[in-house]
C-alpha positions as CSV (number, residue, x, y, z in Angstrom):
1,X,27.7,37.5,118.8
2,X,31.1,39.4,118.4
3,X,32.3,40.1,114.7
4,X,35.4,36.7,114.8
5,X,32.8,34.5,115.6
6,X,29.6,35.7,113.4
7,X,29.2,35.2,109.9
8,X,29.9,31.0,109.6
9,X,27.1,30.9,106.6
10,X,28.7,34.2,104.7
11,X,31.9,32.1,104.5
12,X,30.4,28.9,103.2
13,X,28.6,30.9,100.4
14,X,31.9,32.6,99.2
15,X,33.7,28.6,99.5
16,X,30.9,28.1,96.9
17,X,32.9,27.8,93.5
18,X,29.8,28.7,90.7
19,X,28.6,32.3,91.2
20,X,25.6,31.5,89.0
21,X,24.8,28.6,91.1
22,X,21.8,30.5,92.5
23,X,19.0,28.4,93.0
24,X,21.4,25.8,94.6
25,X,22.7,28.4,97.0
26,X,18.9,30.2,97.9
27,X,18.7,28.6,101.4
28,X,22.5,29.4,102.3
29,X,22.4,32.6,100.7
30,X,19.3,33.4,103.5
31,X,21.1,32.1,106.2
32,X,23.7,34.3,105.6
33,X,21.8,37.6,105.0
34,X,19.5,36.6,108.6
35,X,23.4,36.0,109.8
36,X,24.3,39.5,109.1
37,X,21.1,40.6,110.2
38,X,21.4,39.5,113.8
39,X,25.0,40.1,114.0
40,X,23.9,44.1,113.0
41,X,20.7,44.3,115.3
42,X,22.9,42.7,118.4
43,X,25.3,45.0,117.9
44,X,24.3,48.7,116.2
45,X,21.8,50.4,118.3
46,X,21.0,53.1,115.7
47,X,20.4,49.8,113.3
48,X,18.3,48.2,116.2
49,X,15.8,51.1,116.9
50,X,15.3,51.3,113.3
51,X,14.5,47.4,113.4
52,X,12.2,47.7,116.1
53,X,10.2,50.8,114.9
54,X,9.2,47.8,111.8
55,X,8.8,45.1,114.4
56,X,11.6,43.4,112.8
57,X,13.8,41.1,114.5
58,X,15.8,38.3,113.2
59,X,12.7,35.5,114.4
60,X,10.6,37.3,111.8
61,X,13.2,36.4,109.1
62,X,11.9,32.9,108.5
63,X,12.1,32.6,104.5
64,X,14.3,34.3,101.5
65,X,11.2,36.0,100.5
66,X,11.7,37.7,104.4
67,X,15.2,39.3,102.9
68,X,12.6,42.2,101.5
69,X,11.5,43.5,104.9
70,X,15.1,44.2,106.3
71,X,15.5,48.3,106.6
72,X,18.1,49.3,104.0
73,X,20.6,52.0,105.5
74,X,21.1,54.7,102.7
75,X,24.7,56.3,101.8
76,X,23.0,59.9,103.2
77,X,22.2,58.3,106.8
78,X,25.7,57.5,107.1
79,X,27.5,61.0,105.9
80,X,25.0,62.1,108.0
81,X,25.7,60.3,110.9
82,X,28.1,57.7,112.7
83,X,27.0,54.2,112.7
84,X,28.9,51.4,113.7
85,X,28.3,47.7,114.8
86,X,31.8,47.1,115.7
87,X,34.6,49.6,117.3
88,X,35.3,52.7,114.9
89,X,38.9,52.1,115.8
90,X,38.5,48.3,114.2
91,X,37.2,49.6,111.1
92,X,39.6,48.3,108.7
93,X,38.8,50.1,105.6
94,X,36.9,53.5,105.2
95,X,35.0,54.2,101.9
96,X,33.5,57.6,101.2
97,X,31.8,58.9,98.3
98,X,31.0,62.6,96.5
């Protein structure tokens, strides 16, 4: 999956005009985190290792409830170390913090 043409559900859940809509939007709101999911595993190896070391993969994502067991990355991994699912040079927007 390359990064033009992942993330269909993310762009159907930001066409969604009510933010509070929430209950109405569960389902495509977890098809668009398990989106994400996949797209990062497939193509972050640093992300995948961690995935694996949990048994995780995005088959074991099968209900919103599931969103719990994905691995959150933490601001110190990253000023730590350089992690990237697409090409650093397609980055289009570095953020940093103190």
């Amino acid at each position: 999956m390359k990064w033009g043409e992942a993330l269909k559900y993310r762009r159907k859940l930001f066409r969604v005009r009510d933010p509070y809509a929430v209950r109405e939007t569960d389902a495509l709101f977890f098809q668009a985190v398990k989106e994400n999911f996949e797209f990062q595993y497939q193509n972050c190896p640093a992300y995948r290792a961690i995935c694996d070391a949990r048994g995780l993969t995005a088959a074991s994502l099968t209900g919103y409830d599931d969103i719990a067991k994905i691995p959150v990355l933490t601001t110190l991994l990253f000023k730590n170390h350089e992690i990237f699912s697409i090409e650093p040079r397609r980055v289009p927007v570095k953020a940093t913090s103190s």
